[in-house]
C-alpha positions in Angstrom: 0.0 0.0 0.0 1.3 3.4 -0.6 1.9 6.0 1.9 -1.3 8.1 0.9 -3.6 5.7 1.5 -2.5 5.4 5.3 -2.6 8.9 5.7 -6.2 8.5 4.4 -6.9 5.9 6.7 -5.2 7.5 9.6 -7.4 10.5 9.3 -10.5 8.8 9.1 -9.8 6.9 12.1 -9.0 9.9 14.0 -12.1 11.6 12.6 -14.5 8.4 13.3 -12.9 8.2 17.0 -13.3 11.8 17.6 -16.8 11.5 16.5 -17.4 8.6 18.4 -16.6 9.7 21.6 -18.5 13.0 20.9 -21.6 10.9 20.1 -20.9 9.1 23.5 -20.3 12.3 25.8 -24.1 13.8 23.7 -26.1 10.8 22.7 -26.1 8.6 25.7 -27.9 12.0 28.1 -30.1 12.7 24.5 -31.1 9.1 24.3 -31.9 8.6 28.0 -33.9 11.8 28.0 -36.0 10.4 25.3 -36.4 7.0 26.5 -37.8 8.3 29.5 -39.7 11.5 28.8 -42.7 12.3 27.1 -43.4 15.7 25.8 -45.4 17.7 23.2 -43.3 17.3 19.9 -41.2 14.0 21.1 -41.8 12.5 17.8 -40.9 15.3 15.4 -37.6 15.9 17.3 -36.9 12.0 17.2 -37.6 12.1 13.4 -35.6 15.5 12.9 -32.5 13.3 14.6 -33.2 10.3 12.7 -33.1 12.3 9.5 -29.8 11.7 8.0 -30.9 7.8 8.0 -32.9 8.6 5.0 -31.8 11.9 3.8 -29.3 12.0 0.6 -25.4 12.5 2.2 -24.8 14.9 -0.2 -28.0 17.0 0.8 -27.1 16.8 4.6 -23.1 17.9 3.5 -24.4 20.7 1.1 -26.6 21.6 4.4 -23.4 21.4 6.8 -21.2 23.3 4.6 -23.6 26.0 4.3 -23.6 26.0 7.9 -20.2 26.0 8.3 -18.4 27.9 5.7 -17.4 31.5 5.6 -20.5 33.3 5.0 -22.0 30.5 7.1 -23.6 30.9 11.1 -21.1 29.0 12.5 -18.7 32.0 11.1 -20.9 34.4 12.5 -21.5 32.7 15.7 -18.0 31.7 16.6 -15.6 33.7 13.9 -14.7 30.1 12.9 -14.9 28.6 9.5 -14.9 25.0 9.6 -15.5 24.0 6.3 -12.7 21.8 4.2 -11.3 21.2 8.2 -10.9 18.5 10.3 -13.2 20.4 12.9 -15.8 20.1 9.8 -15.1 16.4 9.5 -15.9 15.9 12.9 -19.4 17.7 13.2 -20.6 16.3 9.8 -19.2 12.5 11.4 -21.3 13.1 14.3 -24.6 14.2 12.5 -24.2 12.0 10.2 -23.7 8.9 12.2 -26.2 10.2 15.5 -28.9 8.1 14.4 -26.8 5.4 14.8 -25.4 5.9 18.0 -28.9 7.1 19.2 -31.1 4.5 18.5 -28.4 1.8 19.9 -28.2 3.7 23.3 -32.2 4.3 23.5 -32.7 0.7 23.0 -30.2 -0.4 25.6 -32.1 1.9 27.9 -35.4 0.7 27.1 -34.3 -2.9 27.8 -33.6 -1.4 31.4 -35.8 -3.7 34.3 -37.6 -0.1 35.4 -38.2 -1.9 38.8 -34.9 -1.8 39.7 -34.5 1.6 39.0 -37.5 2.4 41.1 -36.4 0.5 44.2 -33.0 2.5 44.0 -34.8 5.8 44.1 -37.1 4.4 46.8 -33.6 3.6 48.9 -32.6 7.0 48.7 -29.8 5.9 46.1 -28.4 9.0 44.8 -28.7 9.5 41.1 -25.2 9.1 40.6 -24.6 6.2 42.2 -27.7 4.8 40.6 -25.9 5.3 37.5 -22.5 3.9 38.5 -24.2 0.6 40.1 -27.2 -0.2 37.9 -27.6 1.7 34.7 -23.8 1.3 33.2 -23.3 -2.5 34.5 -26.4 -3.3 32.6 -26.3 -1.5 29.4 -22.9 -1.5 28.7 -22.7 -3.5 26.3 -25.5 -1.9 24.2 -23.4 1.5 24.5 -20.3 0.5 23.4 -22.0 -1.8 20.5 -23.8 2.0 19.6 -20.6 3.7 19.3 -18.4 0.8 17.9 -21.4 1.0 14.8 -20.8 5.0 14.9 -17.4 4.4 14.2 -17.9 1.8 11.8 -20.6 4.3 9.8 -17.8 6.8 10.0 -15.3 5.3 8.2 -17.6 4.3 5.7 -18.8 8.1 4.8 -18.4 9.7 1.5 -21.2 12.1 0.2 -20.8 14.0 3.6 -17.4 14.3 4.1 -16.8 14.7 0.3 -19.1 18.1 0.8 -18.1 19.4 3.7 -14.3 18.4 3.4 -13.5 17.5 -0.3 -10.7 16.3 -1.1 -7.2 17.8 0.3 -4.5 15.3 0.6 -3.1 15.0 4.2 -6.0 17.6 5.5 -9.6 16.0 4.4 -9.1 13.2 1.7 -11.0 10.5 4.2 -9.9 6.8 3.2 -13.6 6.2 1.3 -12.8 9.7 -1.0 -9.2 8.2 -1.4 -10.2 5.1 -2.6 -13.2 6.8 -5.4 -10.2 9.2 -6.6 -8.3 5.8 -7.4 -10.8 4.6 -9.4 -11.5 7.7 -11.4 -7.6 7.0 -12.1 -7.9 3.5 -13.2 -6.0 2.6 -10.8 -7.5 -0.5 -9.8 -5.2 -3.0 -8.3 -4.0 -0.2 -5.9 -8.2 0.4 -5.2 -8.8 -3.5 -4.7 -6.2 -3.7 -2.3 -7.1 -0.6 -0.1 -10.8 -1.8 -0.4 -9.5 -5.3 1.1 -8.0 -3.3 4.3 -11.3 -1.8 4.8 -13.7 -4.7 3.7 -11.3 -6.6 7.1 -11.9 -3.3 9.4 -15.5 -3.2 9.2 -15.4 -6.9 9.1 -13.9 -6.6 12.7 -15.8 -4.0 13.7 -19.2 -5.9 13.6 -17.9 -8.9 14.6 -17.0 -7.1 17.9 -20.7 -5.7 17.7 -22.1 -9.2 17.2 -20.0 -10.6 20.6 -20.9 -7.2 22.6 -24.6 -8.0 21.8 -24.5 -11.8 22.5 -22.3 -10.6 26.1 -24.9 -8.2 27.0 -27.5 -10.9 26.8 -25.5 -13.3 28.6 -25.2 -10.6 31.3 -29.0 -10.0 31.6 -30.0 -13.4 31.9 -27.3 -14.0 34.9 -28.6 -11.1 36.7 -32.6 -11.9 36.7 
């Protein structure tokens, strides 16, 4: 493999673990407020963050780059331009792979035995420690599973990232951009080899999704 393709692939890893832990730190609060709360407009907000499931990448990019270029409100909000950035990488990654993320964590959340969260608030258990003892032993697995298929959907991004970032070498070509730029070359023995390193990454990745899911069964049934 030549040495632009692992600077490709080093930068999208560093965007899609960036993202990831983003999406941890902001989706697992936003998907426990959800799972538990009802209020007027619940279900246009949960379709407004399940959007980019079925909304064209390059519309959500066009929208992002809007947002965050030079004449853009992120310019006029913060004096930054993000756009063609790794910054802009980064927030695009994390839109574009919430849904993701979200619906993993709200499930895990929703598989929650409510009773034992309402005897712990009946013992006085501070919400903290209710967290630390009951919520995180048990859903674990789910979380990490959510943001292992974050990352996963990250690496994998194109229309997005090709809108928001393009195509710099060594500042926003992303692996999936590299590897379409080789086959607009021809350069197809050099495309089928980079697609093999990636075709084995994902591969790994949701193997290690399958075996957090069948632990975090396991787990549940030991604990009833």
């Amino acid at each position: 493999m030549e040495p632009p393709f692992w600077t490709a692939l080093t930068l999208s890893l560093e965007v899609a673990l960036t993202a990831s832990f983003v999406l941890l730190l902001t989706g697992v609060p936003l998907a426990w407020w959800l799972a538990f709360r009802s209020f007027p407009g619940k279900a246009l907000l949960e379709a407004i963050f399940l959007l980019p499931l079925v909304l064209p990448p390059t519309v959500l990019g066009f929208y992002i780059l809007l947002f965050l270029g030079p004449e853009g409100p992120w310019r006029k909000l913060t004096g930054l331009s993000w756009a063609f950035s790794f910054e802009g990488l980064v927030f695009a990654s994390v839109l574009f792979s919430l849904p993701f993320a979200l619906t993993a964590y709200r499930e895990a959340f929703l598989a929650l035995d409510r009773n034992l969260l309402e005897v712990a608030r009946t013992l006085g258990v501070p919400r903290g420690k209710i967290w630390l003892k009951v919520v995180l032993p048990l859903t674990w697995p789910g979380l990490l599973s959510g943001t292992l298929l974050a990352f996963a959907h990250t690496l994998g991004e194109f229309g997005v990232v090709l809108m928001v970032g393009g195509s710099i070498p060594g500042k926003t070509q992303m692996v999936s951009i590299y590897l379409y730029d080789l086959v607009q070359a021809l350069r197809f023995r050099e495309a089928a080899e980079a697609s093999a390193v990636l075709l084995l990454l994902s591969l790994g990745v949701l193997v290690a999704v399958r075996l957090l899911e069948a632990r975090g069964r396991a787990w549940k049934s030991t604990t009833r």
